[in-house]
C-alpha angles and dihedrals in degrees: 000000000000133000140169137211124225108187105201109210132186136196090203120068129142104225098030115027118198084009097159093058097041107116121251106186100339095317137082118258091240093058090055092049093050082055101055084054103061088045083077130078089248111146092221130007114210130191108214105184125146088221137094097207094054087042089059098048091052092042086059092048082061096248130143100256118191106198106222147187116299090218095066110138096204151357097265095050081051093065095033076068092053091039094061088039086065103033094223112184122274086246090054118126119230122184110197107217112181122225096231091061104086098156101045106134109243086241099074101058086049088050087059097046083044100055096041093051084057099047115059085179100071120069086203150010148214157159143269139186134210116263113225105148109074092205077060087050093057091032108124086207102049104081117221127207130196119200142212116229089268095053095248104139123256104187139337115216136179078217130092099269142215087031113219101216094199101021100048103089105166083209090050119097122235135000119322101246125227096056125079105243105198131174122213115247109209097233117125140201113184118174092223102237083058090054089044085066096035106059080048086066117101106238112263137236091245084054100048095045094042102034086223115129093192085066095070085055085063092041084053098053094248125145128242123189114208129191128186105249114265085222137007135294125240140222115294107194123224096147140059081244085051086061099050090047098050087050094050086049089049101046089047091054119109 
């Protein structure tokens, strides 16, 4: 099975603006994603940005870079534009790496290729977490998944789901036991005719209120597998916090 992996990275960004090219221990963040990257087993690792300056930075890092539109809505509309530029086969595996995640595990890119190369049925995979920490559980920005029993996706929420409605007490302390309470890890595997349609699609009601793309897959009656992570996730940075964390994580790394 091979896969490879397309990193979208943009200059603009609200919170965080220039994000792919801020220093984390001496080197831009972009640079540590690309790494993580080539940890994995990937056949080719591709930069896809809409900016000269982050270009630069990757072509002298030595990684295939696509420039892109500037009116690309996402990351995964950004690599729908380098898919059709190469003209890569309908049956093709793309792992969307984004360009703000510069401690997820290589394994992890590996563990999406991997399920999506076992289950025809799913246009696409990706990956959850375990929720311990109840202040995880409330958090607007922690999205949460809930699962069929063969792991195909049912709904993702900024809300708490699923909602116990006996066992959720906002004055209780930790997670209410006997559901699985899972949050969605933004790591994604499309085959790319599936991302050729996808990107087709309008965007849907469930993806405008929630702010959550994977949402018009399910509108549109798609399928999303989805597998607990074999480790754990790291650090993706959207804040100047972000930034400091990730560099305290990388510098106590062995």
């Amino acid at each position: 099975m091979g896969f490879r992996v397309l990193i979208p990275a943009r200059f603009a960004s609200s919170r965080l603006p220039g994000k792919p090219l801020r220093l984390i221990g001496g080197q831009s963040m972009i640079a540590h994603v690309v790494a993580r990257a080539r940890e994995s087993a990937a056949d080719e690792v591709l930069v896809a940005t809409d900016d000269d300056r982050i270009a630069d930075a990757c072509h002298a890092l030595g990684v295939e870079v696509e420039l892109t539109g500037s009116h690309h809505r996402s990351g995964s509309d950004r690599i729908a534009e380098v898919l059709e530029r190469r003209r890569w086969p309908d049956d093709s595996i793309l792992v969307n790496l984004q360009g703000d995640e510069p401690c997820m595990p290589a394994r992890l890119l590996e563990q999406v290729a991997e399920t999506l190369a076992s289950h025809p049925g799913a246009g696409m995979t990706t990956l959850a977490y375990p929720i311990a920490d109840r202040a995880l559980l409330f958090d607007p920005n922690v999205v949460k998944v809930v699962t069929d029993h063969q792991g195909y996706a049912l709904y993702f929420s900024r809300a708490p789901i699923p909602w116990h409605r006996d066992g959720i007490d906002r004055d209780e302390v930790g997670v209410p036991p006997g559901l699985p309470y899972w949050r969605h890890i933004g790591l994604y595997a499309f085959r790319a005719g599936f991302l050729r349609r996808f990107v087709a699609w309008e965007a849907a009601p469930l993806e405008l209120a929630e702010s959550l793309e994977q949402l018009r897959v399910l509108w549109y009656g798609g399928r999303i597998h989805v597998s607990l992570a074999d480790v754990e996730p790291g650090l993706g940075v959207d804040t100047e916090q972000d930034l400091l964390d990730v560099e305290a994580l990388l510098q106590s790394s062995p």
